[in-house]
N, C-alpha and C positions, 0 to 999 in steps of 0.2 A: 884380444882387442887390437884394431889399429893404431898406430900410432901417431896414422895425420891425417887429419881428413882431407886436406889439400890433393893428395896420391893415391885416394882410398883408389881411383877407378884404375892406376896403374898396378898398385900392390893388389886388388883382385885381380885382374888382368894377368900379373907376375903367378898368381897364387892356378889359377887356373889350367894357365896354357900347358905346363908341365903334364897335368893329367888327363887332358884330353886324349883322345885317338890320333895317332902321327897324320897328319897331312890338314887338319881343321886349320882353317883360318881363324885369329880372333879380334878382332876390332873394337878403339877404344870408344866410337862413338856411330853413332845411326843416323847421320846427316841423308844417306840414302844408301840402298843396300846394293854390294858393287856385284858386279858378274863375274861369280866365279865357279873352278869344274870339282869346288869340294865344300862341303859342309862351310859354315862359317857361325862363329858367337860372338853377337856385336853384348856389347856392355854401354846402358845407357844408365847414368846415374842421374837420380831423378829427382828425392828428395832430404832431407835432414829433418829429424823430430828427436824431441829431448823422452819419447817415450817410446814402448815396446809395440811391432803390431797386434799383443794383448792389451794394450795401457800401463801397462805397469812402469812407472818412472825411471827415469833412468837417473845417475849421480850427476852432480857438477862436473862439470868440464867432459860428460859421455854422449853422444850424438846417437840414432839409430839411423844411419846412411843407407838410404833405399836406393835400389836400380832394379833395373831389366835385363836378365841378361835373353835374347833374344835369338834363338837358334832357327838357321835355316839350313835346305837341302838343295843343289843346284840343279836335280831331275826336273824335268818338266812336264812329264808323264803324270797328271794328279793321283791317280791309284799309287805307283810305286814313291811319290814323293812324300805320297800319308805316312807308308809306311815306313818310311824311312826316316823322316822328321821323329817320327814315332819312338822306332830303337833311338834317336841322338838323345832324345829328351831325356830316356833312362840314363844314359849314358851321364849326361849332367847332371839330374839328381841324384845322383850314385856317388857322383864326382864331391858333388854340394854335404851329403852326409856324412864325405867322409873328414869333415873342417867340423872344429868346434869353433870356430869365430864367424862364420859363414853360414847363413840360415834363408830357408824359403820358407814364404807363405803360400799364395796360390799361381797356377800355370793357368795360362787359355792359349788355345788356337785357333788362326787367323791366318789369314790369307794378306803378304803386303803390296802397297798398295803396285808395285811393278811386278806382279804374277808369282813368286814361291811362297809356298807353306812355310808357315813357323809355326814354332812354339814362342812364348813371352813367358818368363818365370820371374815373380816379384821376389826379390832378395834385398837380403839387408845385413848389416856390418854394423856392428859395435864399431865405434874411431872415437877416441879423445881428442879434444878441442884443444888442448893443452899446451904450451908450451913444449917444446922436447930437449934438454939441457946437449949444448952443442959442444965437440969434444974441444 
């Protein structure tokens, strides 16, 4: 579990970029997607719910902190760019399985709205609401 939801989208962001593939860009936020000559996983966190996305409730003071993490390809060739968003995505779910604090539910792909392919993968993070005793 997290330990703040304040940081959740950094301490993912921390947790992630480690095991990505060397040269990925990752960004904390999707204000708009920038031009670049490598892969990129922007991280948009989106919402807080005191239950699971099964329903099952969660404890006092536990959040289920939803985002997006939102992978694109810098190709502009549509054919090689399919395919290549394609392998990244495994790459992240791969990534994503191997966290037991770190969970996905479902992926869709899209085209954004200034031309590259993505993928969108709804995630979400167990974070305590809690207080954290300060040393």
């Amino acid at each position: 579990m997290f330990t703040d939801l304040a940081s959740i989208r950094s301490a993912v962001n921390e947790r992630l970029t480690p095991e990505l593939p060397a040269g990925w860009k990752v960004e904390d936020s999707i204000e708009g997607t920038i031009k670049a000559l490598v892969p990129v996983l922007y991280l948009e966190f989106t919402a807080v719910s005191t239950t699971l996305p099964n329903g099952d409730a969660l404890g006092h003071g536990q959040v289920s902190a939803s985002f997006n993490l939102i992978i694109t390809d810098p190709k502009t060739d549509t054919k090689k760019a399919e395919a290549s968003v394609d392998e990244h995505l495994v790459k992240v779910l791969t990534t994503l399985d191997s966290f037991d604090d770190i969970f996905w539910t479902t992926g869709s792909k899209s085209r954004m709205p200034d031309g590259p392919l993505a993928w969108s993968i709804n995630a979400f993070a167990i974070a305590s609401t809690q207080p954290t005793e300060q040393d």
